[in-house]
N, C-alpha and C positions, 0 to 999 in steps of 0.2 A: 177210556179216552185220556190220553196227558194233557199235560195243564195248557198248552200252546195249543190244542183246541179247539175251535169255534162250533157250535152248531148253527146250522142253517138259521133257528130262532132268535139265537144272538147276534148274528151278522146283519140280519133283518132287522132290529132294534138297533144297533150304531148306524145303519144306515138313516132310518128314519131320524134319529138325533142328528143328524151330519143333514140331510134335509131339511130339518125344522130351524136349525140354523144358519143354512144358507138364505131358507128364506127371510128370516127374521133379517140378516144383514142385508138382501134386498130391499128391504122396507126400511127399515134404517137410513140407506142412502138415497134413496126414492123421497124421504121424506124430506133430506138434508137438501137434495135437489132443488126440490118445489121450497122451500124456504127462500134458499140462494134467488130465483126467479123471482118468489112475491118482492124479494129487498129489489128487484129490480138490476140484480146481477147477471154477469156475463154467459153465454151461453157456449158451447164447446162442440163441435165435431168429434164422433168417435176418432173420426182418423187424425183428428188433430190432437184431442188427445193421448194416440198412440204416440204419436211420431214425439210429441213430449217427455212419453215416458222413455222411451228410448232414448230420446237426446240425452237427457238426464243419467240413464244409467250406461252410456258410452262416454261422455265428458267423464265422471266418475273413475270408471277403468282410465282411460286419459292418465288424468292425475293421480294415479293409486289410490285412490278412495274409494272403498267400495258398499 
């Protein structure tokens, strides 16, 4: 086998890495979440905060800033 690769067993293990770490960053921000609300902060619509992130990165292209 050359060096580029992978066995089935190895692919299987960076996947569960790339898992273990998505979930961790779901928790993360789940946790940031629920803080934000105990302070008694603002609450967000997914669509609303879509439509932000896009405003944001079309104003950007806009201005050449990217």
């Amino acid at each position: 086998m050359d060096e580029s690769a992978v066995t089935v067993r190895e692919a299987r293990a960076h996947l569960a890495d790339f898992n273990a770490l998505e979930d961790a960053v779901d928790e993360l921000l789940a946790r940031e979440a629920e803080a934000v609300l105990a302070a008694g902060g603002p609450t967000v619509t997914m669509a609303g905060l879509l439509a932000d992130l896009f405003t944001e990165r079309d104003a950007g292209r806009d201005s050449g800033v990217m």
